[in-house]
VOGUSE-399346 format. One record per atom (N, C-alpha, C): residue number from 0; residue in three letters; x, y, z. Coordinates in nm, 2 decimals, m for minus. Layout:
# VOGUSE-399346
  pos  code      px      py      pz
  NUM   ALA       X       Y       Z
...
This chain:
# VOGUSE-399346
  pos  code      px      py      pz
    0   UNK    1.17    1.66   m0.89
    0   UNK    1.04    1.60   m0.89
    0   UNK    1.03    1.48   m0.78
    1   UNK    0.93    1.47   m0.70
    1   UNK    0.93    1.35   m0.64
    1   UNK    0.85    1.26   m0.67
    2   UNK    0.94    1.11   m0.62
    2   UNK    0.88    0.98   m0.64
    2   UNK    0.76    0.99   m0.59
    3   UNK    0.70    0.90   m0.69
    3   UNK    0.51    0.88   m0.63
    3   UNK    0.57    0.74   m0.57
    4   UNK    0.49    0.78   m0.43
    4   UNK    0.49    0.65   m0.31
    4   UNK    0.43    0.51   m0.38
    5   UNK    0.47    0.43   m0.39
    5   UNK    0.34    0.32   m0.40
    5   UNK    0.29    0.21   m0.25
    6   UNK    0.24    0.11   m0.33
    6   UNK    0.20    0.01   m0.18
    6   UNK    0.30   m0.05   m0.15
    7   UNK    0.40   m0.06   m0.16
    7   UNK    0.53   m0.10   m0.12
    7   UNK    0.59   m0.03    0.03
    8   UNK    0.57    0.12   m0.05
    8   UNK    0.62    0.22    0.07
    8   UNK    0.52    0.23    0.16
    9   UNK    0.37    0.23    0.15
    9   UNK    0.28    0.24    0.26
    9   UNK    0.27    0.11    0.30
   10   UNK    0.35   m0.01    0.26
   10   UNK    0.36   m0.15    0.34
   10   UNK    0.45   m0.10    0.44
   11   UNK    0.57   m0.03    0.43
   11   UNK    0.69    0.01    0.55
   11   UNK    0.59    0.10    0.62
   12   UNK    0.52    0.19    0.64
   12   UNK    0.47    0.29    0.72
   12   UNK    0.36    0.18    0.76
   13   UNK    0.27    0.09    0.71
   13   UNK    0.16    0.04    0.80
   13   UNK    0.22   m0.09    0.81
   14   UNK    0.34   m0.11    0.92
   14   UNK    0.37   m0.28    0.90
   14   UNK    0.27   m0.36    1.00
   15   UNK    0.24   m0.27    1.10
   15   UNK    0.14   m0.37    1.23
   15   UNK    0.03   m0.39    1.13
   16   UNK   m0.01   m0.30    1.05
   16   UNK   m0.17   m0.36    0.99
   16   UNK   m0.15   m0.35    0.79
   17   UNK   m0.05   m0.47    0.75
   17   UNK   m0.05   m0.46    0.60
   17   UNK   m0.18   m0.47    0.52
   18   UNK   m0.25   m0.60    0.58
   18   UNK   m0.39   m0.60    0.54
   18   UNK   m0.45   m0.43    0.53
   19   UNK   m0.46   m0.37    0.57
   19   UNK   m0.51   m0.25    0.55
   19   UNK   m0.44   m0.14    0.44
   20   UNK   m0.34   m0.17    0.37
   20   UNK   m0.28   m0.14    0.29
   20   UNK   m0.35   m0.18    0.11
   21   UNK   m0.40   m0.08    0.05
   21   UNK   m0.44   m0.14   m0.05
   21   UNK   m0.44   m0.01   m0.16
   22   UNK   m0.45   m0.06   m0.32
   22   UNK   m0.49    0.08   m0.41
   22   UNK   m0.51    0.20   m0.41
   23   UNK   m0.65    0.15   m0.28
   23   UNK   m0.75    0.32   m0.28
   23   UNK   m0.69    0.34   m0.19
   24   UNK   m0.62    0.32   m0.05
   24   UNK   m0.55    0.41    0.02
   24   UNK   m0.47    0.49   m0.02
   25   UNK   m0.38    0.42   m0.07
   25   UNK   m0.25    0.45   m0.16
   25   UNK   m0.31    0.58   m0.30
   26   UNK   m0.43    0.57   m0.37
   26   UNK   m0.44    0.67   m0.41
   26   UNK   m0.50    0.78   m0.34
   27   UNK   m0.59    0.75   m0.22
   27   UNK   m0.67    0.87   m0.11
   27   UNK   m0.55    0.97   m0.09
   28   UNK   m0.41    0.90    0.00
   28   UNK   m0.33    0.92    0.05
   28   UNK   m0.23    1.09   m0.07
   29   UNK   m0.22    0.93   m0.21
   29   UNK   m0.15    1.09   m0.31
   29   UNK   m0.20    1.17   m0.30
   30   UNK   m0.37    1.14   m0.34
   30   UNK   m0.48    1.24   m0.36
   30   UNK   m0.46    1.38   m0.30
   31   UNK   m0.45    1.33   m0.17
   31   UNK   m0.46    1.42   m0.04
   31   UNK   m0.33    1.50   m0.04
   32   UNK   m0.25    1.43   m0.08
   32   UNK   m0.07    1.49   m0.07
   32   UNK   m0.08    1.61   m0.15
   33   UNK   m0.19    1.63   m0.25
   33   UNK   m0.18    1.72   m0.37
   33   UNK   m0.22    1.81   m0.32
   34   UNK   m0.32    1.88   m0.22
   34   UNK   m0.36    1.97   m0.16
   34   UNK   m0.28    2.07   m0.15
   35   UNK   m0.28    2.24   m0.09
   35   UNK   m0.17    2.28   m0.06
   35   UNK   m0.17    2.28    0.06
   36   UNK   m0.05    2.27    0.09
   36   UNK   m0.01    2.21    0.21
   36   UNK    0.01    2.07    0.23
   37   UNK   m0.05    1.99    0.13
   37   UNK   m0.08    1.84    0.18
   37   UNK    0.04    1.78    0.21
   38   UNK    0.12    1.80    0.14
   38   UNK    0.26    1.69    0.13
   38   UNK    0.33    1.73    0.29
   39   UNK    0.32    1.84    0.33
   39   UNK    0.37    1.84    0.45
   39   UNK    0.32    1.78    0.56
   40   UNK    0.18    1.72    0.55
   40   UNK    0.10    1.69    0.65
   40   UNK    0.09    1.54    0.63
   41   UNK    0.11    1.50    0.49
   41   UNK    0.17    1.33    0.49
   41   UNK    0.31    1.31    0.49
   42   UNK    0.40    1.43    0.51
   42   UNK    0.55    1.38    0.54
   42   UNK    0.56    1.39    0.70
   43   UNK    0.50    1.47    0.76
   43   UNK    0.48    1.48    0.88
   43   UNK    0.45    1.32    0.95
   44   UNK    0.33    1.29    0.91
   44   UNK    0.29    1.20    0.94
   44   UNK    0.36    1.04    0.95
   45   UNK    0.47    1.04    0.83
   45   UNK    0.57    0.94    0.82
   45   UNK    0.72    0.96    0.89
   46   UNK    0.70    1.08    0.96
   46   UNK    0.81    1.07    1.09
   46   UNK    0.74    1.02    1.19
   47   UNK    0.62    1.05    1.24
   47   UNK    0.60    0.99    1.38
   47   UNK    0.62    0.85    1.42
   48   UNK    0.68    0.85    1.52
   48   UNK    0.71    0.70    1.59
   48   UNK    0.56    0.61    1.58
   49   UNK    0.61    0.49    1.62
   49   UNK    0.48    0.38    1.60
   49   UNK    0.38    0.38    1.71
   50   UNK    0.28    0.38    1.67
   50   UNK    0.19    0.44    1.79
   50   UNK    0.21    0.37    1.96
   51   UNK    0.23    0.37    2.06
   51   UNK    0.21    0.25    2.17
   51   UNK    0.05    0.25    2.19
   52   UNK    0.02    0.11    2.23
   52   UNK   m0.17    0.04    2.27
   52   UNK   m0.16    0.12    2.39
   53   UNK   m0.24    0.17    2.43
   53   UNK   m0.39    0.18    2.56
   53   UNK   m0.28    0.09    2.67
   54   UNK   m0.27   m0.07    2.64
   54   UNK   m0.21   m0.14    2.75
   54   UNK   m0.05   m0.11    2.78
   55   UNK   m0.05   m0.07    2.67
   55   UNK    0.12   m0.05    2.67
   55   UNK    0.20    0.06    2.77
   56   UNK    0.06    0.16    2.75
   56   UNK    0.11    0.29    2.80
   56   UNK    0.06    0.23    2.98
   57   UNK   m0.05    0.21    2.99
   57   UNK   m0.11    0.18    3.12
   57   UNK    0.03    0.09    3.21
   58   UNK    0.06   m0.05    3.16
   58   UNK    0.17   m0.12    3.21
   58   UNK    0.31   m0.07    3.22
   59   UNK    0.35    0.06    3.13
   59   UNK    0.46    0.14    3.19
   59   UNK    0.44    0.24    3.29
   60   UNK    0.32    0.36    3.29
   60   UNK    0.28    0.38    3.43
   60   UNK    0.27    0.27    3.55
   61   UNK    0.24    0.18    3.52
   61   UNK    0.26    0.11    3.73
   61   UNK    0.20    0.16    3.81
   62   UNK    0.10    0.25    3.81
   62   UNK    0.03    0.30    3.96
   62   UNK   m0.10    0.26    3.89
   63   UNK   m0.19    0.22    4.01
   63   UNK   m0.31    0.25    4.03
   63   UNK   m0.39    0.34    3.90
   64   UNK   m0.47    0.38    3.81
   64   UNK   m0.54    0.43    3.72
   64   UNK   m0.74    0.39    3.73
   65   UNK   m0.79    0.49    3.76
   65   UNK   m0.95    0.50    3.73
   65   UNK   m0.93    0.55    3.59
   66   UNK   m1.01    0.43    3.53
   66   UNK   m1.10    0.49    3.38
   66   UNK   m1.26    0.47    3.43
   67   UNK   m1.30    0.63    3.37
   67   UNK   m1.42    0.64    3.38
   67   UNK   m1.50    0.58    3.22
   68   UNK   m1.55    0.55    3.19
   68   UNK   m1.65    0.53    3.11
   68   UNK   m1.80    0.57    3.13
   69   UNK   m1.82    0.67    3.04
   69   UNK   m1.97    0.71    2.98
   69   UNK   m2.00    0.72    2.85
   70   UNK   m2.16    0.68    2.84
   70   UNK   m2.23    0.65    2.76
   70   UNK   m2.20    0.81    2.61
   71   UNK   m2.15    0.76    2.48
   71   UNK   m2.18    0.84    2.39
   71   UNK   m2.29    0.91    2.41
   72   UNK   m2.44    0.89    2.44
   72   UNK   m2.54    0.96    2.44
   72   UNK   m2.55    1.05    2.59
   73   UNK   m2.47    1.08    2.67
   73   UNK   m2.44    1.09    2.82
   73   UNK   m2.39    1.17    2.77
   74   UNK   m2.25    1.17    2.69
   74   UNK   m2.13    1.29    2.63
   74   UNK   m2.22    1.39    2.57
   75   UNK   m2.30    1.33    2.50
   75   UNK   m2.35    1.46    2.39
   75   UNK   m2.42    1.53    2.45
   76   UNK   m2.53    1.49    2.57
   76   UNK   m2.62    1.54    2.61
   76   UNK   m2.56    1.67    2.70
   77   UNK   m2.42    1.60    2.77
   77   UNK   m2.36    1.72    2.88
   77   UNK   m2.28    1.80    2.81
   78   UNK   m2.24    1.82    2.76
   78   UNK   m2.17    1.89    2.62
   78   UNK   m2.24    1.95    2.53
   79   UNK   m2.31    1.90    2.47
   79   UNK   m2.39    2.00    2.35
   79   UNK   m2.51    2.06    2.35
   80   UNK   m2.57    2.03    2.45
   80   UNK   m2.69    2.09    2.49
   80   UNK   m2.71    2.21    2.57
């Protein structure tokens, strides 16, 4: 049988953001684990490495980068219409 996780163990998996660790995650999270399939898609999830920032990744490339920026309502309109 396996241990039920508590806020302890989702304190080690969310250490950049503990404030966001609480109850209802912690029960969303079992909730979800109970699905079929679920528990492989929240053990999955507790291997992945720590995410790297936007800046992080940008300042290890080193070259030159265009970011384009458009408007949400620009996206929808050329895409879904």
């Amino acid at each position: 049988m396996q241990k039920r996780p508590t806020t302890k163990t989702y304190l080690s998996v969310y250490s950049d953001r503990p404030d966001a660790v609480d109850a209802r995650l912690v029960h969303n999270i079992v909730r979800d684990s109970k699905d079929p399939g679920g528990y492989s898609v929240v053990a999955a999830g507790a291997k992945l490495p720590t995410p790297i920032t936007k800046n992080e990744l940008l300042h290890e490339f080193a070259k030159p980068v265009l970011v384009a920026q458009v408007s949400f309502a620009l996206m929808w309109d050329l895409f879904c219409h």
